[in-house]
CHARMM-style PDB file with segment names, atoms N, HN, CA, C and O in Angstrom:
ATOM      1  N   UNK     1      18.967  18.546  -4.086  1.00  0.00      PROA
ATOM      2  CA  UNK     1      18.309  19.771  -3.650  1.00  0.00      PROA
ATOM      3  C   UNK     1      19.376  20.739  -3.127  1.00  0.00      PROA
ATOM      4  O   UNK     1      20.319  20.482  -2.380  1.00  0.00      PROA
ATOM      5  N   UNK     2      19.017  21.935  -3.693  1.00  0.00      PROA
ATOM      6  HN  UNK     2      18.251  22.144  -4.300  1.00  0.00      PROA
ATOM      7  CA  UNK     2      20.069  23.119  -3.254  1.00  0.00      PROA
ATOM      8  C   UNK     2      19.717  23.735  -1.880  1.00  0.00      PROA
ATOM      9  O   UNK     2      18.559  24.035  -1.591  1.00  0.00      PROA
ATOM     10  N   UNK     3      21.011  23.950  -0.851  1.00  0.00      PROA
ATOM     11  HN  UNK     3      21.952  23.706  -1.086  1.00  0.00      PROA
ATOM     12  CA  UNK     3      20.350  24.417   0.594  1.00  0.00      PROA
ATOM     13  C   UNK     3      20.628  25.850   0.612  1.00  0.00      PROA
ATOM     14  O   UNK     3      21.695  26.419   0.842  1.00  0.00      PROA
ATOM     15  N   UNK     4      19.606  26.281   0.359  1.00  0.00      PROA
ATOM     16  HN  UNK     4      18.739  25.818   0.172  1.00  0.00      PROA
ATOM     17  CA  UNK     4      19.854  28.106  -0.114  1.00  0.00      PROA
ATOM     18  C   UNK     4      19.623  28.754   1.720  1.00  0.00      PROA
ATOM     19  O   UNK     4      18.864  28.237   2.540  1.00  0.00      PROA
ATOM     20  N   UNK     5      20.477  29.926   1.955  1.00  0.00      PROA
ATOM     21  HN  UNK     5      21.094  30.346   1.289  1.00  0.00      PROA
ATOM     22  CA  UNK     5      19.753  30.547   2.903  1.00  0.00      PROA
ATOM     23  C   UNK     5      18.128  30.598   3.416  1.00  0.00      PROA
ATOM     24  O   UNK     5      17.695  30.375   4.546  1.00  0.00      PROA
ATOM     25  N   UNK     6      17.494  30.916   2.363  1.00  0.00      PROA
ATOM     26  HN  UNK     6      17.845  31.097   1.445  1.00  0.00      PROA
ATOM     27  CA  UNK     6      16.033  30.516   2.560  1.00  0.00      PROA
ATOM     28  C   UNK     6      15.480  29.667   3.172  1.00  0.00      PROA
ATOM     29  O   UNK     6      14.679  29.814   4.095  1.00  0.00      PROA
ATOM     30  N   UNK     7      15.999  28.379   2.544  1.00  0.00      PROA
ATOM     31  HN  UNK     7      16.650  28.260   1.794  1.00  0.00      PROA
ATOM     32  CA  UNK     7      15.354  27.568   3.429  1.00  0.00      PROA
ATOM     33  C   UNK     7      15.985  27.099   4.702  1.00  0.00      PROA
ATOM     34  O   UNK     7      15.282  26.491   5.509  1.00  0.00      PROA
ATOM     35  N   UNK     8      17.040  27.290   4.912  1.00  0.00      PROA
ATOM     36  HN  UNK     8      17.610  27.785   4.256  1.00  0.00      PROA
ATOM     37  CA  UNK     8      17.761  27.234   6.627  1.00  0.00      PROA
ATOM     38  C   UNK     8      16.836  27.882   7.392  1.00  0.00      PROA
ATOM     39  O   UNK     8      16.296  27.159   8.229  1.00  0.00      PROA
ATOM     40  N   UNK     9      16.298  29.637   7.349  1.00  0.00      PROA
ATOM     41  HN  UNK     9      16.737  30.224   6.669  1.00  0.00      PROA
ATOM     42  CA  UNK     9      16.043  30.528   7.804  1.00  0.00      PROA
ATOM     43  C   UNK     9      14.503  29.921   8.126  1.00  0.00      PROA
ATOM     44  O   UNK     9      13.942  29.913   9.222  1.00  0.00      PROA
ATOM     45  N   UNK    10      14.095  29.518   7.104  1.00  0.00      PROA
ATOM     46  HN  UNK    10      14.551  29.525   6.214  1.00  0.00      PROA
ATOM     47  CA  UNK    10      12.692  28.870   6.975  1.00  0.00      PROA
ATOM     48  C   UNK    10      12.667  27.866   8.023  1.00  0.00      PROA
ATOM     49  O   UNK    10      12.075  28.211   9.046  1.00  0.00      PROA
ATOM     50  N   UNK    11      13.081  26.914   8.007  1.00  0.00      PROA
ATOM     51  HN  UNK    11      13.562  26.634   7.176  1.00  0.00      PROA
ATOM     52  CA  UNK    11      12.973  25.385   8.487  1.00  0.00      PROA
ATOM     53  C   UNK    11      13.594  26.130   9.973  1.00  0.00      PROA
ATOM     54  O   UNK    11      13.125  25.618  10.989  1.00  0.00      PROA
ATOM     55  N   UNK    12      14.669  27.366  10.219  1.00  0.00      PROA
ATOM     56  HN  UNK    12      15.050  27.782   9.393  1.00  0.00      PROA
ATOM     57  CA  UNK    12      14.735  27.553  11.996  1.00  0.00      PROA
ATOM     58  C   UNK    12      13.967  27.851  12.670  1.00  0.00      PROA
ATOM     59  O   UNK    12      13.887  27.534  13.857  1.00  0.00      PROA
ATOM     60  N   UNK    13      12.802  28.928  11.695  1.00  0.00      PROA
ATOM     61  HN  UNK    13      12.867  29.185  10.731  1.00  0.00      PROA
ATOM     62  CA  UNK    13      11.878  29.632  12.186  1.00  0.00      PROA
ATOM     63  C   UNK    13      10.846  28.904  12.761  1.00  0.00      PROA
ATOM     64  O   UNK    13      10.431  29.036  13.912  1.00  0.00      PROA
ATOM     65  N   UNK    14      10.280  27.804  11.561  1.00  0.00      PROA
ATOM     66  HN  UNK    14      10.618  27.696  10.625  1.00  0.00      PROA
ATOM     67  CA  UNK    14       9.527  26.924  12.153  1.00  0.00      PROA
ATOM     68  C   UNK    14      10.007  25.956  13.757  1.00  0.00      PROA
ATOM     69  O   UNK    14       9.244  25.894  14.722  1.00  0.00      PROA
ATOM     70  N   UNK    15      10.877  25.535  13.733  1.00  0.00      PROA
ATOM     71  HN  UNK    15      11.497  25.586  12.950  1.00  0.00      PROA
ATOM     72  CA  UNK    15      11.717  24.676  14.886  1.00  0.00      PROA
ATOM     73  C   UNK    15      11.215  25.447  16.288  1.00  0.00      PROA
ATOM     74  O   UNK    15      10.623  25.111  17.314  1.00  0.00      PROA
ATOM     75  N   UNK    16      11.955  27.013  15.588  1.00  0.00      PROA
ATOM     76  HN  UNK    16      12.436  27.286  14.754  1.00  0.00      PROA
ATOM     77  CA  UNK    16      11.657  27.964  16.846  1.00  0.00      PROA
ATOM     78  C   UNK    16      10.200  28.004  17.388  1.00  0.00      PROA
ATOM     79  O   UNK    16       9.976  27.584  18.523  1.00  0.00      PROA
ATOM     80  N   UNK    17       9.147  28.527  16.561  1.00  0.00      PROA
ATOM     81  HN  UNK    17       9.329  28.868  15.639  1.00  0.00      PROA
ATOM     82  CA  UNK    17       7.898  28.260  16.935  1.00  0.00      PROA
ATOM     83  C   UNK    17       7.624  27.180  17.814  1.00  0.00      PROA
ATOM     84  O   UNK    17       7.348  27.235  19.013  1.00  0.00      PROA
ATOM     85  N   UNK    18       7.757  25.965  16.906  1.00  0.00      PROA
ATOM     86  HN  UNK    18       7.980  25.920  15.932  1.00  0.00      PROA
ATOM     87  CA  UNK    18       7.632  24.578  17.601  1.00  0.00      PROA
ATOM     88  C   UNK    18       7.982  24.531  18.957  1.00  0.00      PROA
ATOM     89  O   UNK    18       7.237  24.259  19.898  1.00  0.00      PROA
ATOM     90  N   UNK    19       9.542  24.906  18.995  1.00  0.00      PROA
ATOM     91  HN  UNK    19      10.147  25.127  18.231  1.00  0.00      PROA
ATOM     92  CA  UNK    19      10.141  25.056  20.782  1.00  0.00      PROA
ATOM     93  C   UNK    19       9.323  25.790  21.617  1.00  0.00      PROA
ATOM     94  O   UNK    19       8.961  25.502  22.757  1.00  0.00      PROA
ATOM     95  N   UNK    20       9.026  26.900  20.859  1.00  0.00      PROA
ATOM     96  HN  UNK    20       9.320  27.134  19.932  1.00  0.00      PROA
ATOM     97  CA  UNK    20       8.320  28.329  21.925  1.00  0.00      PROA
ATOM     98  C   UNK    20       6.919  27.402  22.456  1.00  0.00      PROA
ATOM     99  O   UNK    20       6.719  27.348  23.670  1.00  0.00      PROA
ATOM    100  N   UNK    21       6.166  26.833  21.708  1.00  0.00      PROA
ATOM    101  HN  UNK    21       6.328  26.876  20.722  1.00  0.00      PROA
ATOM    102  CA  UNK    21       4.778  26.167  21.622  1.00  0.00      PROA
ATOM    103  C   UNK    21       5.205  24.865  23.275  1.00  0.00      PROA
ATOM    104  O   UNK    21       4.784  24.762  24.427  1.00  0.00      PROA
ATOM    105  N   UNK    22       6.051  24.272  22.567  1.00  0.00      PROA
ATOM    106  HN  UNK    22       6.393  24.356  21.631  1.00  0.00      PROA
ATOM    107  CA  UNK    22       5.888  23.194  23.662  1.00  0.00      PROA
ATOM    108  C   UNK    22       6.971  23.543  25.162  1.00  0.00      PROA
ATOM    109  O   UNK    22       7.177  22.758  26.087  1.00  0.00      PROA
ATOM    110  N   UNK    23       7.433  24.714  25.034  1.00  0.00      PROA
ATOM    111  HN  UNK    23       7.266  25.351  24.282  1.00  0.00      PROA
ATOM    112  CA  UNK    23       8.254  24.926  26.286  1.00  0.00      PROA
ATOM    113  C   UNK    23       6.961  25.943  26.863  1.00  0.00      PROA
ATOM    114  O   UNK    23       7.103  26.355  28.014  1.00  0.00      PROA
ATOM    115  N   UNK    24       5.791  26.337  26.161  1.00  0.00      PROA
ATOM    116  HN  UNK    24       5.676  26.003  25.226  1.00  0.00      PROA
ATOM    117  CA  UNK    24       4.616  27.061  26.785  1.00  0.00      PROA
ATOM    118  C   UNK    24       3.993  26.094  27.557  1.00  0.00      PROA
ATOM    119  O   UNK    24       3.558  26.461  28.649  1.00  0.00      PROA
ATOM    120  N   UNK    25       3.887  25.199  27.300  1.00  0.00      PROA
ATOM    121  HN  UNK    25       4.240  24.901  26.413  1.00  0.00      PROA
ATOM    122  CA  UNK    25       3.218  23.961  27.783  1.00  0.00      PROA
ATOM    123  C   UNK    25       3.758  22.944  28.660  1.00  0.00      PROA
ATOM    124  O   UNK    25       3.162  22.338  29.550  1.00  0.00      PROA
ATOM    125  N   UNK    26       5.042  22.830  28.271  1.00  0.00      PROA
ATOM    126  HN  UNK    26       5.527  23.322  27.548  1.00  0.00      PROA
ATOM    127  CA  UNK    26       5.713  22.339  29.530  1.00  0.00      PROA
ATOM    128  C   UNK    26       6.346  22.885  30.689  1.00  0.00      PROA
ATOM    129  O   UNK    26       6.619  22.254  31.710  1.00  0.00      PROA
ATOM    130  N   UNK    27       6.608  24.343  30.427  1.00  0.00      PROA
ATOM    131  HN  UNK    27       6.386  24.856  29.598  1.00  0.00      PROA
ATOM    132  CA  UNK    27       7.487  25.295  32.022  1.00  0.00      PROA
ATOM    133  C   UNK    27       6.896  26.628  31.648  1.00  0.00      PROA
ATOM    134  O   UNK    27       7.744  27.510  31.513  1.00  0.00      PROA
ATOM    135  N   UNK    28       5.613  26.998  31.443  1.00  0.00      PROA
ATOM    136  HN  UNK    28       4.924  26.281  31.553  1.00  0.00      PROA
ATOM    137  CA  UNK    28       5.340  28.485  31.136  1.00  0.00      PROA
ATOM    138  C   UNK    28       6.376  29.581  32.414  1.00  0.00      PROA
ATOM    139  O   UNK    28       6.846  30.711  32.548  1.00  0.00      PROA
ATOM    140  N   UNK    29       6.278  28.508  32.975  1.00  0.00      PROA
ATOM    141  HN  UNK    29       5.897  27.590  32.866  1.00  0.00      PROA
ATOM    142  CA  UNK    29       7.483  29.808  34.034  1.00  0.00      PROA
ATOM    143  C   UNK    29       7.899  29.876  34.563  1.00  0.00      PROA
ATOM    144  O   UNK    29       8.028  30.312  35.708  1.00  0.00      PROA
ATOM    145  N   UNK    30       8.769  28.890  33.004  1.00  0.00      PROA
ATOM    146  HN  UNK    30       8.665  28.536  32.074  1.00  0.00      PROA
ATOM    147  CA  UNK    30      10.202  29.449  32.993  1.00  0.00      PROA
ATOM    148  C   UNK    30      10.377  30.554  32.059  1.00  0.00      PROA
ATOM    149  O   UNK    30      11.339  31.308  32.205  1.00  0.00      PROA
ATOM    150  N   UNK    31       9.570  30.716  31.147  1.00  0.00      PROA
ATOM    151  HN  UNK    31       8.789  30.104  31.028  1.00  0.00      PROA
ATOM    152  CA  UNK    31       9.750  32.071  30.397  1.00  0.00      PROA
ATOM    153  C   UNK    31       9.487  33.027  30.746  1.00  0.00      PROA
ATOM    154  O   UNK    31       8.353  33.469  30.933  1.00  0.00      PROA
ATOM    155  N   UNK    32      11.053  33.819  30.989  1.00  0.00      PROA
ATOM    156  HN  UNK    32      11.973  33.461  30.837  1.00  0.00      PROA
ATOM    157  CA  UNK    32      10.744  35.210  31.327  1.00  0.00      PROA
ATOM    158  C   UNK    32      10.196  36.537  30.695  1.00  0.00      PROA
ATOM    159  O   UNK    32      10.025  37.645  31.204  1.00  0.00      PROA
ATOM    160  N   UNK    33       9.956  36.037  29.320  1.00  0.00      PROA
ATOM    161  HN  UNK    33      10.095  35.137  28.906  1.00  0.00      PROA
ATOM    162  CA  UNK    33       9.228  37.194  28.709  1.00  0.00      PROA
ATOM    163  C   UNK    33       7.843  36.765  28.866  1.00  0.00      PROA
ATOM    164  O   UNK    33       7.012  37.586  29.254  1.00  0.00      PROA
ATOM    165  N   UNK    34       7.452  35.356  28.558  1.00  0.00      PROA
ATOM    166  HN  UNK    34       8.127  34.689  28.242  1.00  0.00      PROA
ATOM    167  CA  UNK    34       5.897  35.382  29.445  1.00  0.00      PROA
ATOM    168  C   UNK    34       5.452  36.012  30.258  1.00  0.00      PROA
ATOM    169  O   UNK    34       4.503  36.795  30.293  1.00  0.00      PROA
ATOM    170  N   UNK    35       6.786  35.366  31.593  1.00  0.00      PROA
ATOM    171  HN  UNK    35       7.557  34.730  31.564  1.00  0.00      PROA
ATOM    172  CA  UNK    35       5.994  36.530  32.543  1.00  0.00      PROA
ATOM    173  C   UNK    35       6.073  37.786  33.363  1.00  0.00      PROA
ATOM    174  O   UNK    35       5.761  38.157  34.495  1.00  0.00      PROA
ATOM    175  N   UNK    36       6.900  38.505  31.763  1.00  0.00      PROA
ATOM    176  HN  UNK    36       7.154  38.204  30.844  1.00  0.00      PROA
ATOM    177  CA  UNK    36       6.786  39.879  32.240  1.00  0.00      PROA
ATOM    178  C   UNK    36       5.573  40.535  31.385  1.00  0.00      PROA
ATOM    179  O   UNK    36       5.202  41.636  31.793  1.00  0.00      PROA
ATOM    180  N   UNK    37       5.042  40.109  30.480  1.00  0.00      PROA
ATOM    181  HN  UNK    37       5.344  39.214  30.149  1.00  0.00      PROA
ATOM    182  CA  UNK    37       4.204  39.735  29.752  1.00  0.00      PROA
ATOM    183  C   UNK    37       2.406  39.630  30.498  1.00  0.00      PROA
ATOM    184  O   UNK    37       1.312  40.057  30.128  1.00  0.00      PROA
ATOM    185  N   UNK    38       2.753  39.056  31.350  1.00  0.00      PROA
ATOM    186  HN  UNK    38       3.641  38.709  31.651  1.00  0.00      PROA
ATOM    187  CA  UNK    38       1.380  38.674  31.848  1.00  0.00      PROA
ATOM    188  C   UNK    38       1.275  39.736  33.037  1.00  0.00      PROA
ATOM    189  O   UNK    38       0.157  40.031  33.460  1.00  0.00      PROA
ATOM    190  N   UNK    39       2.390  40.296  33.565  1.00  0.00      PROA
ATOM    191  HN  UNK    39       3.298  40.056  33.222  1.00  0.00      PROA
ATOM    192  CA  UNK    39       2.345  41.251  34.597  1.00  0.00      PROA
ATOM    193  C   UNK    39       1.951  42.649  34.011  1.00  0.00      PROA
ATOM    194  O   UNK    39       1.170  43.453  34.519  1.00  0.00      PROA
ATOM    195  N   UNK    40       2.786  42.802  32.607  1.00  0.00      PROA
ATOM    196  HN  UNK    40       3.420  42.149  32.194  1.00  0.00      PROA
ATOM    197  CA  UNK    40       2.001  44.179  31.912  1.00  0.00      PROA
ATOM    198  C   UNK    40       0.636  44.108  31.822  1.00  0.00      PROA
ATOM    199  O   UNK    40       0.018  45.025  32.362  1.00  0.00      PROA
ATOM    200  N   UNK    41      -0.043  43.169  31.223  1.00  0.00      PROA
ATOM    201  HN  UNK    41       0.459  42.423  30.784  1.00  0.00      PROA
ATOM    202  CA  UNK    41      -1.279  42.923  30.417  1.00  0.00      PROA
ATOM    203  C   UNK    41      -2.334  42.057  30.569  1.00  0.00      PROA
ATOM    204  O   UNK    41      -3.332  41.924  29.862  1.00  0.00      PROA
ATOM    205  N   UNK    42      -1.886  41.282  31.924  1.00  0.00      PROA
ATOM    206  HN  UNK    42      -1.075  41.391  32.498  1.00  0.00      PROA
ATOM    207  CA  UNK    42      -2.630  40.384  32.188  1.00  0.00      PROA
ATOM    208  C   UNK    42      -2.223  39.307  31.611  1.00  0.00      PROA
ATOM    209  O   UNK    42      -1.337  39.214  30.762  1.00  0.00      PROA
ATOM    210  N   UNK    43      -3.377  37.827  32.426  1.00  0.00      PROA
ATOM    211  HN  UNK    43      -4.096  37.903  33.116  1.00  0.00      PROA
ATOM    212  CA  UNK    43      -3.092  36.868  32.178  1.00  0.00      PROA
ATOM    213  C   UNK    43      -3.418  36.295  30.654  1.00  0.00      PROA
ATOM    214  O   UNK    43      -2.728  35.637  29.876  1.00  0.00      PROA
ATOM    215  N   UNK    44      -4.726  36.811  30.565  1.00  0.00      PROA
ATOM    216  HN  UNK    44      -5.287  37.346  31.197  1.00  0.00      PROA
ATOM    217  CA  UNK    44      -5.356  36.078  28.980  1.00  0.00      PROA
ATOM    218  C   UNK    44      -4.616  37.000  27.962  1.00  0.00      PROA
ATOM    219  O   UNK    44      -4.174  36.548  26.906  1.00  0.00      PROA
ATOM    220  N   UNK    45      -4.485  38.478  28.365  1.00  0.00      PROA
ATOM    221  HN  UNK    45      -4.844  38.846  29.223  1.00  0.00      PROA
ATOM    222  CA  UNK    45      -3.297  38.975  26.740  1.00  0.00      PROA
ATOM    223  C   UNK    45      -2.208  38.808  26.851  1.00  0.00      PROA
ATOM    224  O   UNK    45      -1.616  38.813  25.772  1.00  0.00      PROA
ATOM    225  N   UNK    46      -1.261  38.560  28.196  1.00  0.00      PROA
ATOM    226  HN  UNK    46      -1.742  38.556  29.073  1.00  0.00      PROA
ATOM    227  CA  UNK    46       0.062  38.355  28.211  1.00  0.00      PROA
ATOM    228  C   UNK    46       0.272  37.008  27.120  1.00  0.00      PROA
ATOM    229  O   UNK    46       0.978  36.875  26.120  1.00  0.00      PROA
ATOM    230  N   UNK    47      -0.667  36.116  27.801  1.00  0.00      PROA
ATOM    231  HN  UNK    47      -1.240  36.224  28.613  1.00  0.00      PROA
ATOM    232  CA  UNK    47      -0.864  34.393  26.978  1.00  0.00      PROA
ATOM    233  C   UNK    47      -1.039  34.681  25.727  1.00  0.00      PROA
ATOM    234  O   UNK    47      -0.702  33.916  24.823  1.00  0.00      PROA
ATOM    235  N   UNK    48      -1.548  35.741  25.556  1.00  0.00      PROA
ATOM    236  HN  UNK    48      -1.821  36.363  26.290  1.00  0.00      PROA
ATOM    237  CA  UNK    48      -2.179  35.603  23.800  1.00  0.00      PROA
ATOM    238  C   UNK    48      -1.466  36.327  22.444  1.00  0.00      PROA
ATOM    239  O   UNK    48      -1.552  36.116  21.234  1.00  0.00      PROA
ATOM    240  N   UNK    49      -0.495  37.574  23.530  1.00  0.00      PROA
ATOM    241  HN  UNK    49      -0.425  37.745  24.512  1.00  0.00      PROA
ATOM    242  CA  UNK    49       0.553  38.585  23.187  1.00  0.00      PROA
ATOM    243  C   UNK    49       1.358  37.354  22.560  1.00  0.00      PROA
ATOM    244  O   UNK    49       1.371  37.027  21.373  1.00  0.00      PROA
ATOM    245  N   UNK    50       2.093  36.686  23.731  1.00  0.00      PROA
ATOM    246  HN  UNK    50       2.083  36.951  24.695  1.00  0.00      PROA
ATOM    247  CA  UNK    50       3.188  35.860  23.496  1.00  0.00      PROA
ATOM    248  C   UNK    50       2.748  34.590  22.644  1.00  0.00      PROA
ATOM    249  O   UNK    50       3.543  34.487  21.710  1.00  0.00      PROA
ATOM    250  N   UNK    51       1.846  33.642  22.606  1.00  0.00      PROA
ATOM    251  HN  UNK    51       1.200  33.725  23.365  1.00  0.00      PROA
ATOM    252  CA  UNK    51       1.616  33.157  21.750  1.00  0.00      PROA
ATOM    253  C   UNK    51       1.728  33.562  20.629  1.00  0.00      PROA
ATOM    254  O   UNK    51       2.118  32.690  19.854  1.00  0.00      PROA
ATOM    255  N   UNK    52       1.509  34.779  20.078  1.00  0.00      PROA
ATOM    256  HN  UNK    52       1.192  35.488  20.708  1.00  0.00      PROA
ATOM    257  CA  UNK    52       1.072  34.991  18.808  1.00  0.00      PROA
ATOM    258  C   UNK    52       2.414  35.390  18.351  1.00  0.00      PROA
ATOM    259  O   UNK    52       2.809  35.007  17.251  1.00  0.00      PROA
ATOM    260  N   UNK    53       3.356  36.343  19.327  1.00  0.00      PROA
ATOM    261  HN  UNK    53       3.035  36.654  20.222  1.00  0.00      PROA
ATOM    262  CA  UNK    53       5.038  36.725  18.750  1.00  0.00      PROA
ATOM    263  C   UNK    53       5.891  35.505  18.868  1.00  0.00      PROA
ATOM    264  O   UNK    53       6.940  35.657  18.241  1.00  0.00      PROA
ATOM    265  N   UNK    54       5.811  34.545  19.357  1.00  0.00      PROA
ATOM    266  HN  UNK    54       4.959  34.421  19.866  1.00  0.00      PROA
ATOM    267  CA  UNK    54       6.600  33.919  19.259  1.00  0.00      PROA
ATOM    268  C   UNK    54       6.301  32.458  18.955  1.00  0.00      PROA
ATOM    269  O   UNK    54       7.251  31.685  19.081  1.00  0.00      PROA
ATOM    270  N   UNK    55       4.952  31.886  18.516  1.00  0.00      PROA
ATOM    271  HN  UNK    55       4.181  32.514  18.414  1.00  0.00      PROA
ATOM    272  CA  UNK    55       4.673  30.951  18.579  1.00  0.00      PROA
ATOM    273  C   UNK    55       4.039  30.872  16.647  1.00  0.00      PROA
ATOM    274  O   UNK    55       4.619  30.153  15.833  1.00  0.00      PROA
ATOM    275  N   UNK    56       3.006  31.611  16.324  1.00  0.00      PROA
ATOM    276  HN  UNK    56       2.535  32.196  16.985  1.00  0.00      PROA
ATOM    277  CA  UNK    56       2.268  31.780  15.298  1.00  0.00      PROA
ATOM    278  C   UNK    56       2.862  32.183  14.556  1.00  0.00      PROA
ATOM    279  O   UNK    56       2.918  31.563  13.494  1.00  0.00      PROA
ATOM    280  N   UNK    57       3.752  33.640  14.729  1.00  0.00      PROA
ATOM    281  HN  UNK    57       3.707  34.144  15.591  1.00  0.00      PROA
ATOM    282  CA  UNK    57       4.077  34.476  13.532  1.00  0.00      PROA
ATOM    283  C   UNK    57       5.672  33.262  13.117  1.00  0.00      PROA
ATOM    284  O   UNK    57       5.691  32.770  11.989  1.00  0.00      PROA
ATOM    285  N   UNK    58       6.531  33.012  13.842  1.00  0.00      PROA
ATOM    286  HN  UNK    58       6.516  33.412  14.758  1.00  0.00      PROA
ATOM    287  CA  UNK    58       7.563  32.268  13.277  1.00  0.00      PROA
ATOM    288  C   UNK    58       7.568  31.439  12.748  1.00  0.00      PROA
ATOM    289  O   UNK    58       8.502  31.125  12.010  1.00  0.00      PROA
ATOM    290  N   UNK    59       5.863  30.329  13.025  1.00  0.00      PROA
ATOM    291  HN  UNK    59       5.104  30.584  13.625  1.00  0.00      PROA
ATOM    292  CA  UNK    59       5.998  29.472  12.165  1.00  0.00      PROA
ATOM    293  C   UNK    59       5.394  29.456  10.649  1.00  0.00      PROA
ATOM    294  O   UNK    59       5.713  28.630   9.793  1.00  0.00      PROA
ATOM    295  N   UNK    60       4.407  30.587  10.464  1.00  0.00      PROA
ATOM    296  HN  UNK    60       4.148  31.258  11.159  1.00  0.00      PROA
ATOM    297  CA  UNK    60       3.929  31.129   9.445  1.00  0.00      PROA
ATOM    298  C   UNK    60       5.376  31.870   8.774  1.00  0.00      PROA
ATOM    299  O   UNK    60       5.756  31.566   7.643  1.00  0.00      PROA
ATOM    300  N   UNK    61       5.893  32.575   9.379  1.00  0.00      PROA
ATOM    301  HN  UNK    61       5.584  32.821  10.298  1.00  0.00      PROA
ATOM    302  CA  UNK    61       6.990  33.409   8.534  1.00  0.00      PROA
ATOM    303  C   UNK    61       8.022  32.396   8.056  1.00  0.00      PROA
ATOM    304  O   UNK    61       8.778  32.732   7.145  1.00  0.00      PROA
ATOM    305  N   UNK    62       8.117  31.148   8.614  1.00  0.00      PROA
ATOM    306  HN  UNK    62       7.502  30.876   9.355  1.00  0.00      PROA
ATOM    307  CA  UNK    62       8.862  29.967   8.244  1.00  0.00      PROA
ATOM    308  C   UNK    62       8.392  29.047   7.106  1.00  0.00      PROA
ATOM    309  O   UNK    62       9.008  28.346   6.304  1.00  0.00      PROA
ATOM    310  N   UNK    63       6.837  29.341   7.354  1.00  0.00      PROA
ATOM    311  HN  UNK    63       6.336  29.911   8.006  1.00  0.00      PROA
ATOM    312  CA  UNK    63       6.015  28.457   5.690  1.00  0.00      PROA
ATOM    313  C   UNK    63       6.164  29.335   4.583  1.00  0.00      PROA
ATOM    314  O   UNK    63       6.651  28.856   3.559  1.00  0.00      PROA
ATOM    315  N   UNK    64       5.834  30.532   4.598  1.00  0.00      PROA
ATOM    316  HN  UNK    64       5.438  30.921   5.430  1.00  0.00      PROA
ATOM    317  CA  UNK    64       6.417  31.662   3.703  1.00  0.00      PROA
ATOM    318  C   UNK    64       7.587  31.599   3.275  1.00  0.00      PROA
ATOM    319  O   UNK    64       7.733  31.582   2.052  1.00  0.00      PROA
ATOM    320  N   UNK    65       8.703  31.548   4.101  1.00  0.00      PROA
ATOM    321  HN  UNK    65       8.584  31.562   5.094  1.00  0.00      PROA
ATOM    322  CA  UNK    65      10.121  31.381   3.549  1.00  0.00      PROA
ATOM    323  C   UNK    65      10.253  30.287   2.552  1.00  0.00      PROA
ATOM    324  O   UNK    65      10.718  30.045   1.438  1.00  0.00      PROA
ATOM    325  N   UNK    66       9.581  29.740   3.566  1.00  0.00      PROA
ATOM    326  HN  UNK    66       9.203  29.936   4.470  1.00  0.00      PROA
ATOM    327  CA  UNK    66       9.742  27.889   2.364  1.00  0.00      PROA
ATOM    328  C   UNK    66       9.025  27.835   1.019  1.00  0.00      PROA
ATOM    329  O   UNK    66       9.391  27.304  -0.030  1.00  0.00      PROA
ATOM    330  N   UNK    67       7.856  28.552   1.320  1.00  0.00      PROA
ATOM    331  HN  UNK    67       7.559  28.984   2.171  1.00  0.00      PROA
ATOM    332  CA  UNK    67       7.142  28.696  -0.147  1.00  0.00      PROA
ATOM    333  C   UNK    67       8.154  29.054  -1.008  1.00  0.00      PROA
ATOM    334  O   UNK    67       8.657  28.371  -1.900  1.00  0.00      PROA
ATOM    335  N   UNK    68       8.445  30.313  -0.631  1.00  0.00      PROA
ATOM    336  HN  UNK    68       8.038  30.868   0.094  1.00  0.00      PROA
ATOM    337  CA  UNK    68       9.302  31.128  -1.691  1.00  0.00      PROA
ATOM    338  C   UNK    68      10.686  30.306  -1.780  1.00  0.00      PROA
ATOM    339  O   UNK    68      11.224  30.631  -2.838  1.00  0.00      PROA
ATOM    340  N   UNK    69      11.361  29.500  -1.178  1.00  0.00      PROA
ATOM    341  HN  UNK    69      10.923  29.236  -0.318  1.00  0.00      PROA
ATOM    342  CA  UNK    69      12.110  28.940  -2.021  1.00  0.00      PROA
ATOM    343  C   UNK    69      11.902  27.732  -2.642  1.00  0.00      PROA
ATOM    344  O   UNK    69      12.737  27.152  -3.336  1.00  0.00      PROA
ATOM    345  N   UNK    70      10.867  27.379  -2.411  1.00  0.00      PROA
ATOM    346  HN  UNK    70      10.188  27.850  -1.847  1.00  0.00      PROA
ATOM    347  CA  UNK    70      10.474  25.995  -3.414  1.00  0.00      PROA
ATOM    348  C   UNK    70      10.088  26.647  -4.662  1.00  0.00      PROA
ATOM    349  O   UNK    70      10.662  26.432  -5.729  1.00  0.00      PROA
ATOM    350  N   UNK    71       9.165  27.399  -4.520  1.00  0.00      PROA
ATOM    351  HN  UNK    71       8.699  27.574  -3.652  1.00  0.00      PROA
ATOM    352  CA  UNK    71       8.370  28.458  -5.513  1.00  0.00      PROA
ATOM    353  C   UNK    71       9.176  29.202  -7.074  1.00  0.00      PROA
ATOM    354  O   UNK    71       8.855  29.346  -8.253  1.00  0.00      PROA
ATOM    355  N   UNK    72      10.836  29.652  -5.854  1.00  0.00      PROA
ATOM    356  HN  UNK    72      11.097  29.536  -4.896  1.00  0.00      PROA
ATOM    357  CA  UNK    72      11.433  30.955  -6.330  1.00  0.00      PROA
ATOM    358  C   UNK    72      12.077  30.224  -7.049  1.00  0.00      PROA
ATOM    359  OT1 UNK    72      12.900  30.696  -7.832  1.00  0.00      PROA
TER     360      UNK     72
END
């Protein structure tokens, strides 16, 4: 199997998600963009802001990557 940029970029993105997900769950605060996050917007959109930028979209943009290089 060839290790193209793609899929590095792919397989970090996902990792990253993964990290963001379980360092939410184990020290929410310690993340300081959480909780500057929850001070703009509150508690349930700060949580839901940051979930979604750093938790959802990287690991989706990481299955995408991967599609396309298995795919491409």
């Amino acid at each position: 199997m060839d290790m193209s940029f793609n899929f590095i970029i792919g397989v970090l993105a996902i990792a990253y998600g993964v990290y963001s997900f379980i360092q939410r769950k184990i020290a929410p605060e310690k993340i300081a963009k959480l909780q500057v996050m929850i001070e703009r917007n509150g508690e349930k959109m700060g949580h839901s802001i940051h979930l979604f930028g750093y938790t959802i979209l990287p690991i989706t943009a990481g299955l995408l990557i991967l599609y396309a290089h298995f795919n491409g």
